[in-house]
C-alpha positions as CSV (number, residue, x, y, z in Angstrom):
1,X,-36.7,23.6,19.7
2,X,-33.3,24.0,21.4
3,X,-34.2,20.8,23.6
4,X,-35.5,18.6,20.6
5,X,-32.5,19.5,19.1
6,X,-29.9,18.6,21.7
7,X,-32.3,15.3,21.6
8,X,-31.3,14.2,18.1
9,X,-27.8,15.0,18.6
10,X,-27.6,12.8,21.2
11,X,-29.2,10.1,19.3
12,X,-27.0,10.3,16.8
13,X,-23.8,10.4,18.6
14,X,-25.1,7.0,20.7
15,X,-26.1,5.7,17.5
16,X,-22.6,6.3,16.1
17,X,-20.9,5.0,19.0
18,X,-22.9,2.0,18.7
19,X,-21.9,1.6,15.3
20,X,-20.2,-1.7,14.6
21,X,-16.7,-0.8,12.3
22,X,-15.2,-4.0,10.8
23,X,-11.5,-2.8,8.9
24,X,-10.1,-6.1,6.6
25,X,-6.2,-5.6,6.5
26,X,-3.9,-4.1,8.7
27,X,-2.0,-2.8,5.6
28,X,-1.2,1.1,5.4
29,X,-4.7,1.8,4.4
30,X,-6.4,-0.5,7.0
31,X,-4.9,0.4,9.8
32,X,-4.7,4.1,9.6
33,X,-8.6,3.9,9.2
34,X,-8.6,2.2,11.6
35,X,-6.9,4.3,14.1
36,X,-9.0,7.2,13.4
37,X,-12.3,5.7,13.6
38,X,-11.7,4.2,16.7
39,X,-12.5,6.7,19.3
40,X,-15.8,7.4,17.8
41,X,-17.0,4.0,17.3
42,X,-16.1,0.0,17.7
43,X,-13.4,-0.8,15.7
44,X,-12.1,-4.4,14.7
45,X,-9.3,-4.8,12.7
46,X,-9.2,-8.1,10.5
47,X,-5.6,-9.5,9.9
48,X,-3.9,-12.7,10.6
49,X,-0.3,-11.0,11.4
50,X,0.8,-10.1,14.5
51,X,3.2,-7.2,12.6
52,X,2.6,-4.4,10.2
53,X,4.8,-4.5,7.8
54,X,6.5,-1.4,5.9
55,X,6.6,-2.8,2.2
56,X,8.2,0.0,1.3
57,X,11.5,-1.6,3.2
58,X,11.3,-5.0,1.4
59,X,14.1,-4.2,-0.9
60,X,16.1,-3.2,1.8
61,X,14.9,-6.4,3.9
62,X,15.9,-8.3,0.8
63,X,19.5,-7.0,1.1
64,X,19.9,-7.6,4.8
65,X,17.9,-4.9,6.7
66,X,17.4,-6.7,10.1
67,X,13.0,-6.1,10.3
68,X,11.0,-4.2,8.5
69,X,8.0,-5.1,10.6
70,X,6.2,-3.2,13.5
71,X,4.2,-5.4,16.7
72,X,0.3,-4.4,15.7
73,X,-0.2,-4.9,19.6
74,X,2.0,-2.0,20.3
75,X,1.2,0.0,17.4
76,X,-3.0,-0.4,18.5
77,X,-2.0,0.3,22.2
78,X,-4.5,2.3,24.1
79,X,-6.6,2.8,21.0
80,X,-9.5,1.0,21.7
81,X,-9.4,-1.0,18.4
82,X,-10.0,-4.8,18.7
83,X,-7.3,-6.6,16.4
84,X,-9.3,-10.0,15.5
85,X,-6.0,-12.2,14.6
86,X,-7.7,-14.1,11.8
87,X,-8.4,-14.7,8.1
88,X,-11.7,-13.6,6.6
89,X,-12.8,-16.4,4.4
90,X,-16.0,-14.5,3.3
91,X,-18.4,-11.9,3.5
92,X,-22.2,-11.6,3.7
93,X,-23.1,-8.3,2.1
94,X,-26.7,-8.6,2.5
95,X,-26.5,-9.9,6.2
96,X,-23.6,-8.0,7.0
97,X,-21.3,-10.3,8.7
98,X,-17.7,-11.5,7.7
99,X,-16.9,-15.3,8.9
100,X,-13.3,-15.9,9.7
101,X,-10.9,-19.0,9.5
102,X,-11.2,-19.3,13.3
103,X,-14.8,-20.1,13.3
104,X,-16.2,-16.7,14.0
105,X,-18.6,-14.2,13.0
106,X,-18.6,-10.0,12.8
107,X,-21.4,-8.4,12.3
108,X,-20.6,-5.2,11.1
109,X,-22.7,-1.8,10.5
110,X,-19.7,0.1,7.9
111,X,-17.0,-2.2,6.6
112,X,-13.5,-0.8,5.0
113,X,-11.8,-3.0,2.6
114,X,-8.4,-2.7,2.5
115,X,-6.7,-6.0,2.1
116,X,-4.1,-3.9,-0.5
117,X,-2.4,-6.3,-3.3
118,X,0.4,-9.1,-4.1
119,X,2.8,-9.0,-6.8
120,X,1.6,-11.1,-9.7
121,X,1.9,-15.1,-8.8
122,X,5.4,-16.0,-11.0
123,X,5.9,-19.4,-10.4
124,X,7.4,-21.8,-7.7
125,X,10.8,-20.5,-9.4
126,X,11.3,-16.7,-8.7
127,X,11.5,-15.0,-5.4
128,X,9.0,-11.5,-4.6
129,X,9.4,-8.4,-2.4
130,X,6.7,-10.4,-0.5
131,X,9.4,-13.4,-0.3
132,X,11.9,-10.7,1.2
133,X,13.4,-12.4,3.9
134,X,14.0,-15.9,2.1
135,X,15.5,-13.9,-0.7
136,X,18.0,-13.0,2.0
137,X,18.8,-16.4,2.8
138,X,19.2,-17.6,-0.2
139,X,21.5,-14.9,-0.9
140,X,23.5,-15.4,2.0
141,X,23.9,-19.2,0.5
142,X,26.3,-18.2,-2.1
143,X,26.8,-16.3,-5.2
144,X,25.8,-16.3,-8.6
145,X,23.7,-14.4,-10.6
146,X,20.1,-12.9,-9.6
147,X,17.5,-11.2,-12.2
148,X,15.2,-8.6,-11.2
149,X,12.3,-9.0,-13.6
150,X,10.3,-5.9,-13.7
151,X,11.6,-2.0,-14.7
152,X,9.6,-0.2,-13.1
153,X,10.8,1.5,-9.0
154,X,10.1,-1.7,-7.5
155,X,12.6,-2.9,-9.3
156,X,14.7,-0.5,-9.4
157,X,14.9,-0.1,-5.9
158,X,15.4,-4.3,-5.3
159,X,18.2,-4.4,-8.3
160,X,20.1,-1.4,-6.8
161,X,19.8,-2.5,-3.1
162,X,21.0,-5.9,-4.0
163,X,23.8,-4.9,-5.7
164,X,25.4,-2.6,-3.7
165,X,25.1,-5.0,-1.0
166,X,26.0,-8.1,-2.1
167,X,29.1,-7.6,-4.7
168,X,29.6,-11.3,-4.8
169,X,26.1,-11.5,-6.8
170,X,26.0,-10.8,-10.0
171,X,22.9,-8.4,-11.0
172,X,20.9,-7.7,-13.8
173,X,17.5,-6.2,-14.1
174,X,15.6,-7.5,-17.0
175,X,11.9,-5.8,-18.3
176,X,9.7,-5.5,-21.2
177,X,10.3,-2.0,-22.2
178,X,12.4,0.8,-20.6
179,X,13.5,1.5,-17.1
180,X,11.4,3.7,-15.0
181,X,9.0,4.0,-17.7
182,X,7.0,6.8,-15.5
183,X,10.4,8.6,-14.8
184,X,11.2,12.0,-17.0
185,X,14.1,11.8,-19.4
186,X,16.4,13.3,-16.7
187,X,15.2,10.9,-14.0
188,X,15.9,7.9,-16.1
189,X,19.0,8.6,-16.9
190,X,20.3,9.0,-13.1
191,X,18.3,5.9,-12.7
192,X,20.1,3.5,-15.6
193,X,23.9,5.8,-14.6
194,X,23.1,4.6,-10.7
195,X,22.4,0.9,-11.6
196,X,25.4,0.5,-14.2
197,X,27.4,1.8,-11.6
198,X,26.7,-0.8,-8.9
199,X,27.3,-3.2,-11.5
200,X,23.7,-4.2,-12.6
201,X,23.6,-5.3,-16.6
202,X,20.5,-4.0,-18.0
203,X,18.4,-5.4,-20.4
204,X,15.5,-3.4,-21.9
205,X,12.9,-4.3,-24.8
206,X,13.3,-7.7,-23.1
207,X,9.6,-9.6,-22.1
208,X,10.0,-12.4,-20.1
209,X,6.5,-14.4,-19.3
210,X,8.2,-17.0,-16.6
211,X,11.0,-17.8,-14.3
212,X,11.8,-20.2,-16.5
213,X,12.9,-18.2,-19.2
214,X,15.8,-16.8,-17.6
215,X,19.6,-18.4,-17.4
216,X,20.0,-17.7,-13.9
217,X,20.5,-19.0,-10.5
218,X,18.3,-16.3,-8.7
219,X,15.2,-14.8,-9.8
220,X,13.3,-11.8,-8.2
221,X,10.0,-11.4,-9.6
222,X,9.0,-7.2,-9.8
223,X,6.7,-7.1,-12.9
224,X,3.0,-6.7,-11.5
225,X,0.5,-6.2,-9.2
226,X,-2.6,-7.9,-8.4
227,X,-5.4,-6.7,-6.1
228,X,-6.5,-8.6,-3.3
229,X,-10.0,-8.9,-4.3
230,X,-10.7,-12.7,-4.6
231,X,-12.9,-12.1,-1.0
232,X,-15.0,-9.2,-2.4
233,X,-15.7,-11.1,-5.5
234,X,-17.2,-13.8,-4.2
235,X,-19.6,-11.2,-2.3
236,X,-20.7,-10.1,-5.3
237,X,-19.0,-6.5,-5.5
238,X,-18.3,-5.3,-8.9
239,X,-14.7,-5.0,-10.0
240,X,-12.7,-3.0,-12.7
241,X,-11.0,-4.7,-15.3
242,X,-8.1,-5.2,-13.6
243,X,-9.8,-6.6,-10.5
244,X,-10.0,-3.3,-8.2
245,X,-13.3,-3.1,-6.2
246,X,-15.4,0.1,-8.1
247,X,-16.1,2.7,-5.6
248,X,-17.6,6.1,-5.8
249,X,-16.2,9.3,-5.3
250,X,-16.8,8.7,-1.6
251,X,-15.1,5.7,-1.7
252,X,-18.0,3.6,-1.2
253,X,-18.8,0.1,-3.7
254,X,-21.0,1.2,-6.1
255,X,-22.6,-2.6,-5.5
256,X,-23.1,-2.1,-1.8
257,X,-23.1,1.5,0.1
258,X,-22.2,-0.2,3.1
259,X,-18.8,-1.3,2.3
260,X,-15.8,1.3,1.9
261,X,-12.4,0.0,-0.4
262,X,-9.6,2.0,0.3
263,X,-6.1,1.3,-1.0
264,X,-4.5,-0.8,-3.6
265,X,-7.8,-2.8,-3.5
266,X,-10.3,-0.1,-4.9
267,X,-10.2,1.6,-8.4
268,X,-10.4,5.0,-7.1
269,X,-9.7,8.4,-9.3
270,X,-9.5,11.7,-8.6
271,X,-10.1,14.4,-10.3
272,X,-7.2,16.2,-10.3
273,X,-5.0,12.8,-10.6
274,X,-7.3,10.5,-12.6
275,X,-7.1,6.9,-11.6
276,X,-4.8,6.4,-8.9
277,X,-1.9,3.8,-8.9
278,X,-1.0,1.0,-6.0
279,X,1.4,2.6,-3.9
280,X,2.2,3.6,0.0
281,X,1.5,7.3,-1.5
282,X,-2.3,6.5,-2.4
283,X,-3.0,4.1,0.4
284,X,-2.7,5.9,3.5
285,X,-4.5,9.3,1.9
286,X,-7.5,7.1,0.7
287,X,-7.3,4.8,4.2
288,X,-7.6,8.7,6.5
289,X,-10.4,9.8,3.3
290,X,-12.5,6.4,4.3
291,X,-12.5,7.1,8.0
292,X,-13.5,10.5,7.1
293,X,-16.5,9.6,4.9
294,X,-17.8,7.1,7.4
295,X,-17.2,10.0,10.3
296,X,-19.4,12.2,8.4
297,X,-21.8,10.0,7.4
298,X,-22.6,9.3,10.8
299,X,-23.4,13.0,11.4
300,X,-25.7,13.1,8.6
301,X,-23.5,14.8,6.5
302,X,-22.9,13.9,2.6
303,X,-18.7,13.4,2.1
304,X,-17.1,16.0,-0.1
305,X,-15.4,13.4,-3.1
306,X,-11.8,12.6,-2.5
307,X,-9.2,15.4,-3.6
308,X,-5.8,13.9,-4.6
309,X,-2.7,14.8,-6.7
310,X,0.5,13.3,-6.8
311,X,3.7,15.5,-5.6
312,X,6.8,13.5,-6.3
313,X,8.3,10.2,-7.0
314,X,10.9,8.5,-4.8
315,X,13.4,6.2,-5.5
316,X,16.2,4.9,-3.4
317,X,19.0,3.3,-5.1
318,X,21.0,1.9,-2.8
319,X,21.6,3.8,0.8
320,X,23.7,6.5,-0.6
321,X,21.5,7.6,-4.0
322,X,18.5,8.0,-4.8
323,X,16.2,10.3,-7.3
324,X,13.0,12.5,-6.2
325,X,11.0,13.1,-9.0
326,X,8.7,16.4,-9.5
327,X,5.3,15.0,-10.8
328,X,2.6,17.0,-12.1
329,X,-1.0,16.5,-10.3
330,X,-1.7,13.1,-12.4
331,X,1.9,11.5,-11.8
332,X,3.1,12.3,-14.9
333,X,6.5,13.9,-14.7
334,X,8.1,17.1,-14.9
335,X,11.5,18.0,-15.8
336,X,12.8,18.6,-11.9
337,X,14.5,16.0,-10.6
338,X,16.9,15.6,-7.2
339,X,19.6,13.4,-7.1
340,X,22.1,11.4,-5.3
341,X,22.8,11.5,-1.9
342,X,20.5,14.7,-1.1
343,X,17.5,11.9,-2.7
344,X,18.3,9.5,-0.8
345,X,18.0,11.1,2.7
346,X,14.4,12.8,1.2
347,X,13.7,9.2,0.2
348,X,14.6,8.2,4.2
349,X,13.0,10.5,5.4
350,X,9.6,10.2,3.4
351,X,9.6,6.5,4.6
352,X,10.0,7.3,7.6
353,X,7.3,9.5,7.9
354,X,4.6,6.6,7.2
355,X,5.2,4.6,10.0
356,X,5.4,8.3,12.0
357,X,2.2,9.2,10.6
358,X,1.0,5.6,12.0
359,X,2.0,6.5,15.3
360,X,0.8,10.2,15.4
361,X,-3.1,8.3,14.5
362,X,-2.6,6.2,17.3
363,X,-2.1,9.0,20.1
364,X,-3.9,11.3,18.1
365,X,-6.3,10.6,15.6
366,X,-7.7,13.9,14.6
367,X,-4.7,15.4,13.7
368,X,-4.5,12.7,10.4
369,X,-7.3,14.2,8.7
370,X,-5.3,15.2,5.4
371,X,-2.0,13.9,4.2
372,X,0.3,15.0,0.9
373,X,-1.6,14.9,-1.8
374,X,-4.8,15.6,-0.4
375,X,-7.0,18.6,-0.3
């Protein structure tokens, strides 16, 4: 028995190891899933960039922060995963196979989805935290005045940064209802005292539906967020109403079993914290949770649903204030708030810990199992 035994665990772990792991985005989600799968299985990572880039830096890249962006080459070092420096242009869920803009073909066995989101298309008019670094230059051509269209951190965060840096602009955040709408009474406040004091004019109850709309030389466009799920549309995997692939609590599609969504991309809820948002905060605890599920999968053994609630809130607001906002387990908040310098160096801190928690998966990947939040 103790032979026949020894047997199928060997045949499981070659069959595991033979396993063909295909990861789509090398986006906060992506590539820490695909750090940890990798030495238990192939791993190729899907992305056209040669960088990862920390999104949660673009306001600062925006403002004249140097690079926000990390070589994938040395980030994947010694890892074993294969970084396949191409589009996909679509996938076969019944054949299993994703064709690329290069003219090849993966097979895979498991495939993670995790090609994250884009702020809402405004127009040929406004700039995005996507458009950082030509927001830069165009700020560096002269003054006048920029709008930030969107209340909510994003915003915040861009209006705040650009203001402080830039005092030749003039700033003024414009949205459709209040700032910092998920912020407690407290933590608003701070946030609308901070901005008024670098100068930004701030017009609430204000909707704007285009560019257009607005008298002024600059806009920054921070109003929405749109999934990246054109690909796994066309494949034929059901979506959410607002265009999130629907996953289990495993993470899996409900559509096909063998394809994982992790991130911005997939409509996942927990429990404890109900339908999560798009954020850095959700996407690396639900890109480790996929790796996980596939991991134990492979064993044989059935996932345990994804555990998640939110802790805090962070905001910088410029590089010398900032707010960190107690949340309770579904992101609503509580009346504890930090603020001012003290915030901002928890702010720094927190950011930096994503690209450490990167680089702690690369050298060692079984020491990423759970994050904050998780559990």
């Amino acid at each position: 028995m103790a032979k026949q035994e020894k047997q199928e665990k060997r045949e499981k772990r070659e069959m595991h190891e033979n396993r063909r792991i295909v990861v789509l985005g090398a986006g906060y989600a992506g590539l820490l899933a695909a750090l940890r799968l990798a030495p238990h299985t192939h791993v190729t990572l899907v992305d056209p960039a040669a960088h990862f880039t920390e999104r949660v830096r673009l306001h600062e890249r925006a403002a004249g922060r140097p690079e926000v962006a990390h070589p994938l080459n040395a980030l994947l070092r010694g890892t074993g995963v294969t970084h396949a420096a191409a589009r996909a242009t679509r996938i076969d869920p019944t054949a299993r196979r994703i064709a690329l803009d290069d003219g090849r073909e993966l097979p895979y066995d498991r495939l993670v989805y995790a090609l994250g989101s884009r702020t809402s298309d405004p127009g040929e008019r406004a700039f995005t935290p996507e458009t950082a670094a030509e927001l830069h230059k165009r700020l560096l051509d002269g003054p006048g005045e920029l709008s930030v269209v969107g209340g909510g951190l994003t915003g915040l965060e861009l209006a705040a940064e650009i203001a402080e840096t830039h005092r030749d602009w003039r700033v003024r955040l414009v949205t459709g209802g209040e700032i910092g709408t998920g912020l407690s009474p407290k933590g608003r406040a701070h946030a609308r005292a901070a901005l008024t004091g670098l100068g930004v004019r701030i017009e609430e109850g204000r909707t704007v539906a285009r560019p257009e709309d607005l008298d002024s030389d600059t806009v920054v466009w921070a109003a929405a967020m749109t999934a990246n799920t054109e690909l796994a549309a066309a494949a034929g995997l059901a979506l959410d109403p607002a265009g999130r692939i629907r996953v289990d609590s495993t993470l899996r599609s409900v559509s096909y079993p063998e394809i994982y969504a992790a991130g911005d991309a997939a409509a996942v809820r927990a429990p404890a914290a109900g339908p999560l948002r798009m954020a850095c905060a959700t996407a690396l605890p639900t890109g480790s949770y996929a790796a996980s599920a596939i991991l134990a999968e492979a064993r044989g053994e059935r996932p345990r649903p994804l555990r998640f609630r939110y802790l805090v809130q962070c905001v910088s607001l410029g590089r010398h204030d900032g707010l960190v906002q107690a949340v309770r387990a579904d992101d609503s908040p509580r009346d504890v708030v930090l603020r001012g310098g003290p915030a901002a160096r928890v702010k720094e801190q927190v950011v930096r810990s994503t690209i450490r928690t990167l680089r702690l998966a690369a050298r060692r990947p079984g020491a990423i199992a759970y994050l904050p939040g998780m559990g």
